[in-house]
Structure formats: C-alpha cells, structure tokens
N, C-alpha and C positions, 0 to 999 in steps of 0.2 A: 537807273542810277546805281543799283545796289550791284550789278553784274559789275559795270565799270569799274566801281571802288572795289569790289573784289580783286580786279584785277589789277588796279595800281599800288593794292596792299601785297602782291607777292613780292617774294625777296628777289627776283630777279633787279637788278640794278638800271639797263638800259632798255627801253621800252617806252612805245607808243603806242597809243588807242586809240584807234580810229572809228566812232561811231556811226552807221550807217542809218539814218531816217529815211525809209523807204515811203517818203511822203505821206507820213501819218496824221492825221485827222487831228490828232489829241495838239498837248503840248511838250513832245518830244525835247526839241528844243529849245525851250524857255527851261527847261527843267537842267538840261545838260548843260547851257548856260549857267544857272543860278550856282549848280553844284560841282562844278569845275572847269567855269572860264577864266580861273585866273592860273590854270595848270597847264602849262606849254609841252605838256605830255601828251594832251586831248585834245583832237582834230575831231571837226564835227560835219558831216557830209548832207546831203538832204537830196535824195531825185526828184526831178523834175515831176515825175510823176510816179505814180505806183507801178514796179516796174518788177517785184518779187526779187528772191532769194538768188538765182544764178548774177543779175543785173547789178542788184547790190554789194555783192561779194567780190566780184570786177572790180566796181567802180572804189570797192578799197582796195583792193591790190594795186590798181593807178597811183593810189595815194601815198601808198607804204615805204616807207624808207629799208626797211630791215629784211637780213637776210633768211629768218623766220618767219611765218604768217600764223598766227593761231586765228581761225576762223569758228567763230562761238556765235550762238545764240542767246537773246538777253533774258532768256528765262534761268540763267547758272549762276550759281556763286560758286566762285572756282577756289579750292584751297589754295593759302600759302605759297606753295613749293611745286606748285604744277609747271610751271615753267621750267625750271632748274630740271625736274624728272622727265620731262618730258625731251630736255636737250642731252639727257645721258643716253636717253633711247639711242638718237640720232650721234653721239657719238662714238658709241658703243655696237653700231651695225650703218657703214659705211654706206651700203644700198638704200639705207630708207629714204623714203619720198614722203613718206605720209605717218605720222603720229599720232595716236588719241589718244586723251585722258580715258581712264574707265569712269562714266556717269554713272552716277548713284541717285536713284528715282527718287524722291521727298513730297510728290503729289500727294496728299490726302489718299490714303490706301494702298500705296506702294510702296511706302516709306523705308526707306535703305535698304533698297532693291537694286541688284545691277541690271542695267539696261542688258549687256551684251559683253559678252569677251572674246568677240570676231563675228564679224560681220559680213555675209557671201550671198551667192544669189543661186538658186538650181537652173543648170544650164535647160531642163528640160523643161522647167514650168515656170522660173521665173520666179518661183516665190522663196521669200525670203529662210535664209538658213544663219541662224544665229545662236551663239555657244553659249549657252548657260544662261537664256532670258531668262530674268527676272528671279536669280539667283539673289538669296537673302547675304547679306554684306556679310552677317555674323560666322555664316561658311567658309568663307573665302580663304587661301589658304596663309600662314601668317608671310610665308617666304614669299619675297617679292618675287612678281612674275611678269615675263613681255610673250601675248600671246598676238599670233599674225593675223590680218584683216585685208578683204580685200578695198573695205569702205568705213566709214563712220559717220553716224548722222550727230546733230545737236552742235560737236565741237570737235575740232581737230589742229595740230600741225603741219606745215607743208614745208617745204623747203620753196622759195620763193622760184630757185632754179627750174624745182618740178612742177608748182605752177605756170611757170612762163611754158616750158617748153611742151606742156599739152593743151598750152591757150586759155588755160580758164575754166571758168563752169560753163557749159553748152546753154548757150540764153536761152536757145529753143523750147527747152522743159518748161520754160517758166517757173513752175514749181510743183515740186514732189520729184523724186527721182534724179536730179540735176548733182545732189552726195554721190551717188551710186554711180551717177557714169563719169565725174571727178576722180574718184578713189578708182573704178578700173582703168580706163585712162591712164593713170601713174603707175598701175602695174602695168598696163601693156607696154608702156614706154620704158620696160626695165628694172623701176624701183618697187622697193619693198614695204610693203602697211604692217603695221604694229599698234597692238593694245598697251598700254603700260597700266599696273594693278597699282604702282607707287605713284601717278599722277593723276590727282581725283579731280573730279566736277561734282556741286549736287545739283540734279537738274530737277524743277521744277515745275516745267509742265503746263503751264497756265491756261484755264478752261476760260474762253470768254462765255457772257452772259448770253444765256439761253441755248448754250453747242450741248446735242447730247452728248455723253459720257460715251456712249458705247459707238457711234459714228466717229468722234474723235478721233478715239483709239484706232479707230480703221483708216483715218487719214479720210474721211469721204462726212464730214462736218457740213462741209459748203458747195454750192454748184460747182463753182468755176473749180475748188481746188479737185473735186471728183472727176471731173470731164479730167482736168491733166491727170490723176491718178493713172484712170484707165488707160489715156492714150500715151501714154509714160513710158508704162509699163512693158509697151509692145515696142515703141519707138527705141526703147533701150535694149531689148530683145534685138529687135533689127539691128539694131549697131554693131551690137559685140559677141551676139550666140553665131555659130554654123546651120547651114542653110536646113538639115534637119532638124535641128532643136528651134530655130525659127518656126518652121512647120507645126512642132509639137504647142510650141505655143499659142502659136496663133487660134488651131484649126482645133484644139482640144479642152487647154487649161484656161483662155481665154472666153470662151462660150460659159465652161463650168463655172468660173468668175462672177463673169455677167449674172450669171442665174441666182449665185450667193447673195451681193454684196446690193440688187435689188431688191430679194427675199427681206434683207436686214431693211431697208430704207423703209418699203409697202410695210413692215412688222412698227417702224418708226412714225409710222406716218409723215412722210417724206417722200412723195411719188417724181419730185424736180429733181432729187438727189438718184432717184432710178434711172431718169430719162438720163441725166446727164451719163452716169456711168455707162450706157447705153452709146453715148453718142461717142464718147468719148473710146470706148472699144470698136465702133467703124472708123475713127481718124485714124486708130494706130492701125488698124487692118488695111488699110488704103494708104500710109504715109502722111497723113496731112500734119 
C-alpha cells in the first residue's frame, strides 16, 4: 500500500495503477481494497494462480490503458517527480524504449546506496557488469545526468509500443532473469535504455522471515528461485550471445559457477539450495 500511495502522490496528473496479486497467501487484497477502493485510478488484478514476475507483468500490460508502462516492484517508494523525469528522458532522446529511475538502496546496511547507473551483461561469461554498484548517493555528481543501460531490475519505463512489439517478458524464465532478456529485446529491436540520475526510487529490499542475508543477496534464497537462477542464466546466454561466447559459457563459467554458488549454500547449511543450482545448470546445458 505504501508503494501505491507513493505513486498516486506524484505530480504526474493522468495515471493508473494497476496492482498485480500474484495470488498471494496474505491479504493483498482486502488491504488495497480497504486503502483505495474508492479511487478509480486503482485497478486491482489477482492470478489464478502463482504464476511469478514475467506472467504478472503481462497480465498488466493487458490491462493498461496508457501509452507509458512504469513497471515497479512493491518494495519502492518512488519520489514525487519520477514520472515527470522520467518522460523528459523519453522526450529528449526520440529512440528510447526503456527508462529507469536510479534506485536508491534504504535496506538496513545499504542505506542511500545506488544500486547501478547501467546495467549489461559480459558476453563471455554472462556475469553481470554494472556502473558504479553500490555507489554512496552523497558522491553523486550534483549535475543531472542520463547514463545508458542495456536492462534494469526493480523498476522501469517502457514505451507500451516497445513492449508490444518484442511481445512481453519471456513467461519461460519464470523468474530471475526474465528484466534482462526484456531490456535486450528492446535494444535488439532498435531502441535505446537510459538511466536517469533526476528520476529516483528508494528501493527497499524486503527480507522475508528466516531468508539468509548472504543467499538473498545472490538471488539463490529458495529452491525453486535457484534452479531458475541457474537455468536462466544459460537459457539467456543461448538466446542472445554468438555461438562462441555460448561455448564460453556453457563449458567454462558455468561449471566455475556451479562450484561457487554450491560452496556458499554447503558453507550455509543449505545442501537443496546446491542440488537445485545443480539441476538447474543441466536444464540450461540441455535447453529445458
């Protein structure tokens, strides 16, 4: 509820919110009820079943009237004027497809940290390349700035054009990974990714009870989300690298992987979180 009202308190004028309940357990929606059913700004969605991040973010773009999409996660509270900033980007560079706020970390121990000011992938190993993580806010430089991206996790702008015409987020990821092959997608089709340093989010992060801190942060918290981590990983390799850098991937940086991200789980006492990573780098090695 606090994301939402975040975002009906920017000064943007014309705007709808579309909340996705990716059939949550809790009471989702008795709450978004309670706290703006009488607001015909707020559309409230709920799947059938739990169906993760690519599935849900679809199933709002069906719903959406507008010819903007900010697609957020509900751990933000987004300032003010992120919208307004965020539509100069896209006025002011005719190619873009894709726009992000710069998030600013607010988790217990990170606190007004920038996540990232561009966001890419190494063609040869897959692993992530990112500008200035976890850059302290107070650094920053005062002159506004729009730095390029091939992707952006947490929240972003789309142009609804550049969503339609690469289809969506790929359901197949399920989830992890499903941002990343979105945002190149939009470049390969043409358009242009941009950070904007004058359109903020504070992103928050939320640890459920009993996730470790240090598995989180690797994205490999849970079975199921580890098995897609690893087979993500490769599946998205396949997609979009050349047939060498596939190679590299596969038959090099994906063994060393496995060896790591194992090491951490046996070091966690977590031996389902190894297997899974496990199983999860033979589907991507085989396509499944």
């Amino acid at each position: 509820c606090a994301c939402v009202r975040s975002v009906l308190e920017t000064n943007y004028p014309a705007l709808e919110v579309i909340v996705v309940d990716d059939c949550s357990p809790d009471d989702t929606g008795a709450q978004i009820a309670a706290a703006f059913g009488n607001d015909p700004r707020v559309k409230y969605l709920r799947n059938a079943k739990n169906s993760f991040q690519a599935v849900s973010r679809n199933n709002g773009r069906k719903a959406a009237k507008g010819q903007y999409l900010l697609i957020l996660d509900d751990d933000n509270i987004v300032h003010p004027d992120i919208l307004t900033e965020l539509l100069k980007v896209f006025a002011d560079h005719p190619r873009a497809g894709l726009v992000a706020p710069m998030a600013i970390h607010q988790r217990k121990g990170r606190e007004n940290t920038i996540w990232s000011l561009g966001s890419d992938f190494s063609r040869w190993t897959s692993r992530p390349k990112d500008f200035k993580p976890n850059w302290p806010l107070a650094e920053l430089p005062e002159t506004p700035l729009v730095y390029p991206t091939t992707y952006y996790p947490n929240g972003f702008m789309v142009t609804a054009e550049a969503f339609d015409r690469v289809g969506g987020f790929d359901e197949r990821y399920e989830q992890i990974f499903e941002e990343s092959d979105f945002g190149w997608l939009i470049m390969e089709a043409g358009y242009e990714g941009f950070i904007s340093t004058t359109a903020r989010t504070d992103h928050y992060g939320f640890l459920e009870p009993g996730c470790v801190p240090e598995l989180r942060q690797l994205g490999i918290e849970k079975s199921r989300r580890t098995y897609c981590f690893a087979r993500n990983r490769l599946r998205f390799a396949r997609k979009h690298f050349t047939f060498l850098q596939i190679l590299s991937v596969m038959f090099v940086f994906a063994p060393l992987s496995a060896i790591y991200y194992c090491t951490v789980a046996f070091r966690n006492r977590r031996p389902d979180i190894a297997w899974a990573y496990l199983r999860g780098t033979l589907s991507g090695m085989i396509g499944l």
